[in-house]
Z-matrix of the N, CA and C atoms (Angstrom, degrees):
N
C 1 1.460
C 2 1.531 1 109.24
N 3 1.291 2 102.94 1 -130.40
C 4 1.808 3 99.70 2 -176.70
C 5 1.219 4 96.74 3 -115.40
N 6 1.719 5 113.84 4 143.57
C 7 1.267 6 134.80 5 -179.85
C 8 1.765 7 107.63 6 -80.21
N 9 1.087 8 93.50 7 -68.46
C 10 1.988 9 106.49 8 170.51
C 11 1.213 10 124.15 9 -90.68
N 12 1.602 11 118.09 10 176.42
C 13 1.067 12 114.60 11 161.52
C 14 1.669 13 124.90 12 -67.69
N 15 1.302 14 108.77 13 -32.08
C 16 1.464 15 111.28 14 -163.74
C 17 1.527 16 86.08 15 -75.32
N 18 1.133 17 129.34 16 -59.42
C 19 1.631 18 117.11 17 174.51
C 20 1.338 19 137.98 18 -34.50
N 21 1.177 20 118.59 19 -37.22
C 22 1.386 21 146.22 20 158.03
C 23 1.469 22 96.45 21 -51.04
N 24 1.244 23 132.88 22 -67.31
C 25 1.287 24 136.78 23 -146.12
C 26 1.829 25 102.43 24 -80.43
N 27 1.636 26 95.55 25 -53.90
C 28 1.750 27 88.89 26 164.29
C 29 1.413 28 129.41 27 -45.91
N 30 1.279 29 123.42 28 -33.48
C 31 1.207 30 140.33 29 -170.76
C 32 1.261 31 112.20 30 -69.88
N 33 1.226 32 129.45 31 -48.85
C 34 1.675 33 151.32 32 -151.43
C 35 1.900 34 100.68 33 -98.81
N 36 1.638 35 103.25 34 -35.06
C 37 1.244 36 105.93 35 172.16
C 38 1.891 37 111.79 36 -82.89
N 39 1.198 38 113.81 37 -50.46
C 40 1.506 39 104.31 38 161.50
C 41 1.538 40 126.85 39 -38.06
N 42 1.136 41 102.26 40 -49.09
C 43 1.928 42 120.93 41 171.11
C 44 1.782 43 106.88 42 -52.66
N 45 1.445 44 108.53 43 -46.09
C 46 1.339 45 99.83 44 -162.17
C 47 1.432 46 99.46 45 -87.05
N 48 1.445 47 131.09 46 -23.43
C 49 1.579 48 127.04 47 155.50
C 50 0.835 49 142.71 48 -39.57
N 51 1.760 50 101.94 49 -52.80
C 52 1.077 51 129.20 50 178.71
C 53 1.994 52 99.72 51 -42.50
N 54 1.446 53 88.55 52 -78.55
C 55 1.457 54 109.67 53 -176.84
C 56 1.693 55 113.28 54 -34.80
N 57 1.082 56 85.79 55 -44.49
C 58 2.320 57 92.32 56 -165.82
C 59 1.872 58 86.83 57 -73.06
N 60 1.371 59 124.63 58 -27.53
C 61 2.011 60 100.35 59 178.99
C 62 1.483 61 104.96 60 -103.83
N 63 1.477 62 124.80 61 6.12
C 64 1.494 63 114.56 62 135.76
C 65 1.164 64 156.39 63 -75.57
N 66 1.355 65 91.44 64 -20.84
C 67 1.533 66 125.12 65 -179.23
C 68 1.511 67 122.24 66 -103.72
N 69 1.220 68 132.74 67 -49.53
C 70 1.129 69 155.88 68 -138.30
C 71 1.343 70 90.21 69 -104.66
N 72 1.035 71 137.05 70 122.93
C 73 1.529 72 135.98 71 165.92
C 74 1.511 73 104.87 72 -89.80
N 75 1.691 74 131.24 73 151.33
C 76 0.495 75 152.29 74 -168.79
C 77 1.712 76 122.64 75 -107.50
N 78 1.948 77 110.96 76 107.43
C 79 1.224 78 93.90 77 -173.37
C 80 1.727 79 130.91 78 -70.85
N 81 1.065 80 142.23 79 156.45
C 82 1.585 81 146.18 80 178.85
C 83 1.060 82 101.69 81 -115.73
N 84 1.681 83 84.32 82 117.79
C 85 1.933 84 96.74 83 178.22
C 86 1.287 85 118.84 84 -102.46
N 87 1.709 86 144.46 85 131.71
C 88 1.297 87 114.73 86 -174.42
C 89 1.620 88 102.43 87 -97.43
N 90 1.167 89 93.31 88 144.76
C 91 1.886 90 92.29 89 -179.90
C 92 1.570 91 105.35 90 -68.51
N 93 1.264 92 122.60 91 -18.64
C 94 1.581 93 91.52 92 -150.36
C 95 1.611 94 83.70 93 -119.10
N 96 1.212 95 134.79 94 28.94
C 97 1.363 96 127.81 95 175.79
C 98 1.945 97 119.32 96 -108.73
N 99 1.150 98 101.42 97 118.51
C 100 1.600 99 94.34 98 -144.24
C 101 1.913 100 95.35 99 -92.62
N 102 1.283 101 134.26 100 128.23
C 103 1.052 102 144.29 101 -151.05
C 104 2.066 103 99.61 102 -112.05
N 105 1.189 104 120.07 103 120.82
C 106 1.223 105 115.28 104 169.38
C 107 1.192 106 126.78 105 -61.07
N 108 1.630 107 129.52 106 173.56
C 109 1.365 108 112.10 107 -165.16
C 110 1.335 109 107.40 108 -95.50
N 111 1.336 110 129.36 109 -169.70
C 112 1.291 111 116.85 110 -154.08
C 113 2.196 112 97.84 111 -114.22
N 114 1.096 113 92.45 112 12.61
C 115 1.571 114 99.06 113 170.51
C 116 1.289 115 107.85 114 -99.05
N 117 1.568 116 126.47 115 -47.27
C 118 1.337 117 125.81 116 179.90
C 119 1.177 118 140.28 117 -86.50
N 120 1.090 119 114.15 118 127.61
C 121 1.537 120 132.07 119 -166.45
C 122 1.497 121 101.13 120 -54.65
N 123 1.866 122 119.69 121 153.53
C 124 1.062 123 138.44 122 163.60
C 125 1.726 124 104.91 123 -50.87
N 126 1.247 125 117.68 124 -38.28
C 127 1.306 126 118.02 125 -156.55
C 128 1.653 127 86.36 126 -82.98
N 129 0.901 128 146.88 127 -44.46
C 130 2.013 129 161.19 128 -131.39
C 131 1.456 130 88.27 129 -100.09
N 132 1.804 131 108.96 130 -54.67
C 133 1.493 132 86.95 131 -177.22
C 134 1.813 133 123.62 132 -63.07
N 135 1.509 134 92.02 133 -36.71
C 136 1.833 135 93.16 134 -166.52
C 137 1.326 136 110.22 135 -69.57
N 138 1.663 137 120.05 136 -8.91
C 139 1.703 138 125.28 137 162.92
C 140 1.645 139 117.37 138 -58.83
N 141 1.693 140 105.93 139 -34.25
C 142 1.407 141 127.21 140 -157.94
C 143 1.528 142 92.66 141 -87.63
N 144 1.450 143 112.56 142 -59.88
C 145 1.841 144 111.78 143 177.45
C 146 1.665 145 99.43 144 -52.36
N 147 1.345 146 141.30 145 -39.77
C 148 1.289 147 126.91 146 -175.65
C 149 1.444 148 119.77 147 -63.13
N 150 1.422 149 103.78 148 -50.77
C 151 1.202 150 103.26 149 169.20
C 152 1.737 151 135.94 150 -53.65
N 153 1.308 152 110.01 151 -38.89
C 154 1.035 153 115.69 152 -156.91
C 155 2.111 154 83.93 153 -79.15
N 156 1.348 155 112.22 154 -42.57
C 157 1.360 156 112.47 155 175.86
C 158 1.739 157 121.41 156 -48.01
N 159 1.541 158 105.11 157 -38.15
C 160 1.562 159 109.55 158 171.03
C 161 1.414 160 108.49 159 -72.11
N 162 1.499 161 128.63 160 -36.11
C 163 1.772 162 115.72 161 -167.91
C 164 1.810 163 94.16 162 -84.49
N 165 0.922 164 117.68 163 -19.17
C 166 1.292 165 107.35 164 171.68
C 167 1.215 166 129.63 165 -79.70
N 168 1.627 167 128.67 166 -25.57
C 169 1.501 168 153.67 167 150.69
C 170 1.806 169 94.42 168 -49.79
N 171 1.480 170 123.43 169 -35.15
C 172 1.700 171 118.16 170 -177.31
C 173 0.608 172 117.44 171 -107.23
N 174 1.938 173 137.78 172 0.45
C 175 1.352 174 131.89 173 160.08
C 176 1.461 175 95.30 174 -83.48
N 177 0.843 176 124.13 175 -37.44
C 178 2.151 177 116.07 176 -169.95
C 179 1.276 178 113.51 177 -55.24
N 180 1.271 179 121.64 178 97.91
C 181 1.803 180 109.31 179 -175.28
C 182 2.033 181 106.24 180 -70.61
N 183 0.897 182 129.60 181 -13.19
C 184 1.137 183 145.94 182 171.16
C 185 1.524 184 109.90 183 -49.94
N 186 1.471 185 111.64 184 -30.31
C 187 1.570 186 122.32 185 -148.11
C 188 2.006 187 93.97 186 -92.12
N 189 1.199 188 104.88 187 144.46
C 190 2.025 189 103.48 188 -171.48
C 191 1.481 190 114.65 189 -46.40
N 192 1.276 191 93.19 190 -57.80
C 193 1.250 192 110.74 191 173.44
C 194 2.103 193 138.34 192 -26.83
N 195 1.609 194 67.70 193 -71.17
C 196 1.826 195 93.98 194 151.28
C 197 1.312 196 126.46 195 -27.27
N 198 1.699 197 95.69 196 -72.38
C 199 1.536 198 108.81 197 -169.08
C 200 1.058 199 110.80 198 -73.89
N 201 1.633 200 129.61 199 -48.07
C 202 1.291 201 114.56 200 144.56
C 203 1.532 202 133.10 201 19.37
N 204 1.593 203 82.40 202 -97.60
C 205 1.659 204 112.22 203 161.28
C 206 1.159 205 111.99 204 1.37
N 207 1.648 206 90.04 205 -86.11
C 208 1.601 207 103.30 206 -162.30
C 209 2.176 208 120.14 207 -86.05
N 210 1.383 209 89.56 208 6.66
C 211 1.549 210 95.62 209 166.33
C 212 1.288 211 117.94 210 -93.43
N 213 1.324 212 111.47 211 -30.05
C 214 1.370 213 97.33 212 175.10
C 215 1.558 214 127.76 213 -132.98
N 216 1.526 215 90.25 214 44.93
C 217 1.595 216 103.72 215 173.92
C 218 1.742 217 115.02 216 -82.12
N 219 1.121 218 103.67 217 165.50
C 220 1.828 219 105.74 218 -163.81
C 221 1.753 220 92.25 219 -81.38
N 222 1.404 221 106.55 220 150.97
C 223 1.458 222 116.21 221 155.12
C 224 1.469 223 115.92 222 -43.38
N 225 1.132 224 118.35 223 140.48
C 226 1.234 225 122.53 224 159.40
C 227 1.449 226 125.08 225 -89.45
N 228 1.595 227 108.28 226 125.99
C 229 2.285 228 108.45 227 -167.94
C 230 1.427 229 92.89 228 -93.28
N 231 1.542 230 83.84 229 173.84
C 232 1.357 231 91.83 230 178.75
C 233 1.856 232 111.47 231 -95.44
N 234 1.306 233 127.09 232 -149.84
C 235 1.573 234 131.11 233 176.83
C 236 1.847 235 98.31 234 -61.19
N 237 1.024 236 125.70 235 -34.98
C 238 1.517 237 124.00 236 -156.43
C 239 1.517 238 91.10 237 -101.22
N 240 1.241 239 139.43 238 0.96
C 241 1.611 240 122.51 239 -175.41
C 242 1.464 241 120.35 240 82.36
N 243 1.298 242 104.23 241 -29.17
C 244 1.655 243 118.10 242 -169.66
C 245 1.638 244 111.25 243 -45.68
């Protein structure tokens, strides 16, 4: 059996290793899969992905819309209308 304590203790800790990577399944994490937070709703996030998809469709001056925009927006007057 075991002579010492420290022997004893190696022993019992090998045993309980042993056991926890036979037993114990092991979770798999994927790094690159991004998980919502645990306050917000399925519905809150897919409002948040929309949005962030529309201000980004209106920062791109590239985008039809955009140029649009800015072709056929009115002059700007001054205080008097002139």
């Amino acid at each position: 059996m075991c002579n010492d304590t420290i022997d004893c203790w190696q022993k019992f800790k090998d045993l309980i290793l042993n056991l926890e990577d036979e037993y114990i399944p092991m979770k798999k994490i994927r790094p690159n899969k991004r998980k919502k937070t645990v306050w917000m709703s399925y519905k809150a996030l897919k409002c948040v992905r929309k949005k962030r998809k529309v201000f980004a469709k209106y920062k791109d001056k590239d985008h039809p819309r955009a140029v649009a925009r800015i072709l056929f927006q009115p002059r700007q007057r001054g205080k008097l209308g002139v």
